[in-house]
N, C-alpha and C positions, 0 to 999 in steps of 0.2 A: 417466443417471448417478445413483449412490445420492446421498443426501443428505451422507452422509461423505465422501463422492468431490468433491463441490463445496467441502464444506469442508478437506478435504486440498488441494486446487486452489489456494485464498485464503488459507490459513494454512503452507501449505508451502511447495505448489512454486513458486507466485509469489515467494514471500519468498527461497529459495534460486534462484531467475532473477537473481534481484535483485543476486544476491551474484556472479553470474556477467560473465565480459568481453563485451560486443559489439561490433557493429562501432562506433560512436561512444564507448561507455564502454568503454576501454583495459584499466583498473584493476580492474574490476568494480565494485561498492558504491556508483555512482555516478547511478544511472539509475533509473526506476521501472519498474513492472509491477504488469499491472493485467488487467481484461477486464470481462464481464459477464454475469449470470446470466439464464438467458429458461428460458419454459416449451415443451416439446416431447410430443408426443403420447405420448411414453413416460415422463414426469416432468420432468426440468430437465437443463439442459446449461449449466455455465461453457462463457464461450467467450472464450479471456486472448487482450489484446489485442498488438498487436509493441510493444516495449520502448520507452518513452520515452527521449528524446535524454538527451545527458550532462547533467549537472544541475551548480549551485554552491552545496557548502555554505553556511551560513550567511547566504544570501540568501534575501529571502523570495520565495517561488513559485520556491525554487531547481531544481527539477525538476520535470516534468509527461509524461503522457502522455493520448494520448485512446482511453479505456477500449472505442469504439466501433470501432476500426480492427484487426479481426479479423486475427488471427497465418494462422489457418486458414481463408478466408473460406465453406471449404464446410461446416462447422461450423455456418455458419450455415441452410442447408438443411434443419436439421433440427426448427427453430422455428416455434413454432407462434403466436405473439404475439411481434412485434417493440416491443412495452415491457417492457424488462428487470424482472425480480422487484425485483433488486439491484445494483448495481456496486459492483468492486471496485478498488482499490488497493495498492501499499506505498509507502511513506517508505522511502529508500534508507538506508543506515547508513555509506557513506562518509564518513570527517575529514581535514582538510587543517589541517597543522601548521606553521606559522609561526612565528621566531624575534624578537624587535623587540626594540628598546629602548623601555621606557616609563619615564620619570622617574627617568632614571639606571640601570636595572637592567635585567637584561636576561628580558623574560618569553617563557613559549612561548605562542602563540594559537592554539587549537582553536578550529576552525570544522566543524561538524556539520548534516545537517539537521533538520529538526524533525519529529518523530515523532506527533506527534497531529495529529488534523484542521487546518488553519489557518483563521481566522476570514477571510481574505483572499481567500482560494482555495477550500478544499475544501467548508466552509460554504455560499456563493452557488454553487458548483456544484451542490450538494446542492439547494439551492432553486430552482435552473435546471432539476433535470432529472427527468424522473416516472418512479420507479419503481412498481412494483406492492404494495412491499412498506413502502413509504414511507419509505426511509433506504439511504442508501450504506455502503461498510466503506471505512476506511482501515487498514490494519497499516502496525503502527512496526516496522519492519524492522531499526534499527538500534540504535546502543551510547547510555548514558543521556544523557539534555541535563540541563545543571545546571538546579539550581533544582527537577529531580523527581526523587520516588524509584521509577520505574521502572528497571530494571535489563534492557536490553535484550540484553548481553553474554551472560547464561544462556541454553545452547540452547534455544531456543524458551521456555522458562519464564518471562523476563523481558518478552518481547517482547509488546504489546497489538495487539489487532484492537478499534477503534472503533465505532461505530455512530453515524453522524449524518445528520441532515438540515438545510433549510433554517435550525433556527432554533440550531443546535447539536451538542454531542454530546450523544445522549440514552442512551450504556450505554458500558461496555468489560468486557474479559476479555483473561485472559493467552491466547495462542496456544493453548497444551496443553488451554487449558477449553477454546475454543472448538474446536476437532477433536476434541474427543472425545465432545463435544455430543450426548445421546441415544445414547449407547453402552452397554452393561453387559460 
């Protein structure tokens, strides 16, 4: 696979998985996707893993998948080092809208997941797990969380791919930068 093609992989199609219905995530927007990148005697191969289970917004560690449990397993055959370059993920962009009462009035409650790395989860996974390239990718797949001003709603222009390892997040870029990465 080209270099574009990995990154089409991670910033597209993954993200548009993402958005798609499975068999546990009914709704679509609810579930993660993810895989992971290794080297092969002809360059590099994603190789995206089966869809994680239905997730709960607003919870934390609301969704998860394990980026090692190959969709394709003979995909795997073609690896020439079984320690990943890189793994990948997204943050799903499903919300869950709730009506209440709070102090007499009545408010709507948006519940979303959390679209960058989380210091809980994705963080200590990061430092759990050795890559070659010495950082994982999360992509925030979904619509804005208050409090930032990312703007996940614009096709793909809003939406970030992360870059973190154990001790943080050490870069981002909007999706469009990052896919078109070394292009002219």
């Amino acid at each position: 696979m080209s270099n574009a093609t990995i990154r089409r992989e991670i910033g597209i199609d993954a993200v548009n998985r993402t958005k798609q219905k499975t068999t546990d995530d009914k709704k679509g927007k609810f579930h993660e996707e993810g895989g992971a990148v290794y080297d092969t005697k002809d360059g590099q191969i994603a190789v995206p893993a089966k869809p994680g289970p239905v997730g709960e917004p607003g919870k934390s560690g609301g969704a998860g998948i394990n980026v090692f449990d190959a969709a394709d397993p003979s995909l795997m055959e073609q690896v020439t080092d079984t320690t990943p370059l890189t793994t990948y993920h997204t943050h799903p962009g499903g919300t869950e809208e709730s009506v209440r009462m709070v102090g007499g009035q009545t408010a709507i409650i948006v519940k979303s997941f959390e679209q960058t790395p989380s210091n809980g989860i994705d963080i200590p996974n990061a430092a759990n797990r050795s890559t070659r390239l010495g950082y994982n990718i999360v992509v925030g797949a979904g619509s804005k969380m208050k409090g930032t001003t990312i703007n996940n709603k614009s096709s793909n222009g809003g939406q970030r791919v992360y870059f973190c390892n154990g001790t943080g997040v050490i870069g981002s870029m909007a999706i469009d930068g990052f896919v078109k990465a070394g292009r002219r």
